[in-house]
N, C-alpha and C positions, 0 to 999 in steps of 0.2 A: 357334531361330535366326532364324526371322522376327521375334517380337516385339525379338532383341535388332537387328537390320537397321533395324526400323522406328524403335525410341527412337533409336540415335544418327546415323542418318539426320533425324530431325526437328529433333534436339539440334541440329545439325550448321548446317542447312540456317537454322531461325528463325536460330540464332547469327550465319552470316554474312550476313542481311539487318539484323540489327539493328546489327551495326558497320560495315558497309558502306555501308548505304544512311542507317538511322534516324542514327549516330552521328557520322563518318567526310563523310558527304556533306551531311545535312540540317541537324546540330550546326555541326560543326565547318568546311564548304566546302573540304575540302582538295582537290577535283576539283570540278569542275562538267560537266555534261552536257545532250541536248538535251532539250526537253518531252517527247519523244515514249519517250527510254528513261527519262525518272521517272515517264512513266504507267505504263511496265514494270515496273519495279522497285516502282512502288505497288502492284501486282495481284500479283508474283513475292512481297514482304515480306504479303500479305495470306497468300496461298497457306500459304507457310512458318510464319507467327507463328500461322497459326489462329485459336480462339479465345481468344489473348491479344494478337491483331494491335492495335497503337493508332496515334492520329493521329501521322503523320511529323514536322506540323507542330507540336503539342504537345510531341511528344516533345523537337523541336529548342531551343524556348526554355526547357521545365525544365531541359533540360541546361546550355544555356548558366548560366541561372538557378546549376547547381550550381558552375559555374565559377568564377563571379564572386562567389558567398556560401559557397564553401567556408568547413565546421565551421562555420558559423552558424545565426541563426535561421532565414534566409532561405536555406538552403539544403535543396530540397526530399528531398534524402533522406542525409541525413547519423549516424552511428550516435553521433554525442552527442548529441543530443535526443530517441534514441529506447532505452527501455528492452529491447526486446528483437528481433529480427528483422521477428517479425510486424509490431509497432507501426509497426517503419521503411517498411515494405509500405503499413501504412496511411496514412502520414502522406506517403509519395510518389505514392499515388494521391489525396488530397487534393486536392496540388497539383495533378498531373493533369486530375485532372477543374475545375477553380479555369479552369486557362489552356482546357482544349479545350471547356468552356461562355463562356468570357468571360466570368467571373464575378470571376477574380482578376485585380486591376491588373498588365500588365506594363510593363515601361518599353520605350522604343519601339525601343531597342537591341538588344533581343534580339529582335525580331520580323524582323529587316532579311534578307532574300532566303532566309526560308523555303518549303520549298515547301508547298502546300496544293492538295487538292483535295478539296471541301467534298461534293460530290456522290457520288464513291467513300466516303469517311468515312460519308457519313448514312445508307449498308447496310453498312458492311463492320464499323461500332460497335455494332450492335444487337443487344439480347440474342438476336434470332431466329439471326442469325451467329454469336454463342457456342454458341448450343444445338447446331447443324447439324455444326460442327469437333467439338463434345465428342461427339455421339454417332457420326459417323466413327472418331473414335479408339475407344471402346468399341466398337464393330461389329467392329473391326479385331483387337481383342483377345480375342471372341467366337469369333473363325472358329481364330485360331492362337494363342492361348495357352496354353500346355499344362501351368500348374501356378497355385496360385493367388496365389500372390504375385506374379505376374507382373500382375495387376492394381491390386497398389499403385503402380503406377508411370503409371496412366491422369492422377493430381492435377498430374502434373508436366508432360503433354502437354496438359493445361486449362492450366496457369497458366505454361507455358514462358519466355513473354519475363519476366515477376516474377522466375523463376526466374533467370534470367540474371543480370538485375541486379542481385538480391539478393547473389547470389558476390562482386560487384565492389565494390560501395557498402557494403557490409558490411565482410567479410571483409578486401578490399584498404583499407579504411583504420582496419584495427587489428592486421593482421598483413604479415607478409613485410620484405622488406628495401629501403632507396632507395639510388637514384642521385645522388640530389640534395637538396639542404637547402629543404625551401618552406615557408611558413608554412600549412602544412594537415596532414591526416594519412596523405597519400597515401601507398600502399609498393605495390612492387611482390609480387604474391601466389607467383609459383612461379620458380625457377632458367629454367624451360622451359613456355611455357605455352603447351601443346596442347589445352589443355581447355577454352577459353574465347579461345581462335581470336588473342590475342595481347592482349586486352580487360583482364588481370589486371598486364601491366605500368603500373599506375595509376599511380606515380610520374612513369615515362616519361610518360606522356600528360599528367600534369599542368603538366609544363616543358613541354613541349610539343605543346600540342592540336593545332593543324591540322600536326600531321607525320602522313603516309601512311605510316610507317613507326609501328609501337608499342613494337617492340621496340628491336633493333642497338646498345644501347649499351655490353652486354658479347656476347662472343664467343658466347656461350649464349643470349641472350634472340630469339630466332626469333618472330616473325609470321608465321604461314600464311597471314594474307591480303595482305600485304603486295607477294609476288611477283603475287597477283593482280590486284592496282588495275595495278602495271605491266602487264599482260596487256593487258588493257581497256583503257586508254592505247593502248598499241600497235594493239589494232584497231581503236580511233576510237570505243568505247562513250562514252569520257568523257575528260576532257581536266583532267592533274594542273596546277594550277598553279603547281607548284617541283618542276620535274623532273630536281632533282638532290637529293642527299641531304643538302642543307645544312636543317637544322631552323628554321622559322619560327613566331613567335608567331602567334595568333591574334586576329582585330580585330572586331567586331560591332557 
């Protein structure tokens, strides 16, 4: 019972700092908030991602990056240029590591009111910080694991945030069904999507990225984090900027 508390407690927890904060806030601005809770949310998304935590700010312009080069070359993790899952892992950390060295040209569009903080990043990237999360998690599964499969499941608490996006980038753009006609391959992944915190309605998100909502366009499609961002709004964490349910494009 402990090991299965801890996996979807971790599952749970990276998942909604990655669409909350890395996707949802530093991608996409559909809220904005003060300095002082994205230095929280930089140390809360470190805490939670582990050792698969990466830069907020990298992560914001590949994404945008995938927005705008959707199913192209230039889009950095797309499943038609990539033979097989792994490959798409590698060719997404390529880029990765391309934009958070400044080694890959970006255009200046996508760089516009990310957040960065250079001095958290140059400890929290370091393989001494992988080492430290990975052997946390294996310590954790020393004390309470009680059968041995239960430690095949430590690769997935090392590579968690991969893990995430691999479901989405993968998966949601060669299965499930849409709501809309785009010129991409986005679909939405499940009827109901509790397992990936609202992140598998790819369709949805693709019509419209800066909407706070991922789901609501049928009766079924629920975001769990959704009633959250209203929450936080309400106590003043962060401040939506379309705070009615009318869906807005996204501009960078």
């Amino acid at each position: 019972m402990a090991i299965l508390i801890f996996f979807v407690a971790h599952w749970y927890l990276s998942l909604f700092t990655q669409t909350f904060f890395y996707h949802r806030y530093a991608s996409h601005g559909a809220f904005t908030m003060s300095k002082s809770w994205e230095r929280f949310f930089y140390i809360f998304s470190y805490i939670t991602q582990g050792s698969s935590y990466m830069s907020p700010r990298a992560y914001a312009i590949m994404h945008r990056m995938h927005h705008a080069y959707t199913d192209t070359e230039l889009d950095p993790h797309s499943p038609r240029y990539s033979k097989n899952v792994v490959a798409m892992m590698m060719r997404t950390n390529k880029f990765y590591m391309g934009i958070y060295n400044k080694t890959m040209p970006v255009e200046e569009k996508f760089m516009k009111n990310v957040p960065d903080w250079p001095a958290f990043d140059k400890w929290a990237l370091t393989w001494k910080s992988s080492i430290f999360w990975s052997l946390i998690y294996t310590g954790y599964y020393i004390l309470f694991a009680t059968a041995w499969w239960m430690y095949l499941l430590i690769p997935v608490h090392i590579l968690m945030g991969p893990v995430h996006g691999t479901i989405v980038n993968w998966f949601a753009h060669k299965y499930g069904y849409t709501n809309f006609k785009m010129n991409n391959t986005s679909r939405n992944l499940w009827p109901v999507d509790i397992l990936m915190l609202g992140e598998a309605y790819h369709n949805n998100h693709h019509k419209y990225p800066s909407s706070i909502n991922f789901g609501g366009v049928r009766w079924h499609e629920i975001d769990p984090v959704y009633p959250i961002i209203r929450l936080l709004h309400w106590l003043g964490v962060i401040h939506i900027k379309n705070t009615s349910l009318k869906r807005i494009e996204v501009e960078f």
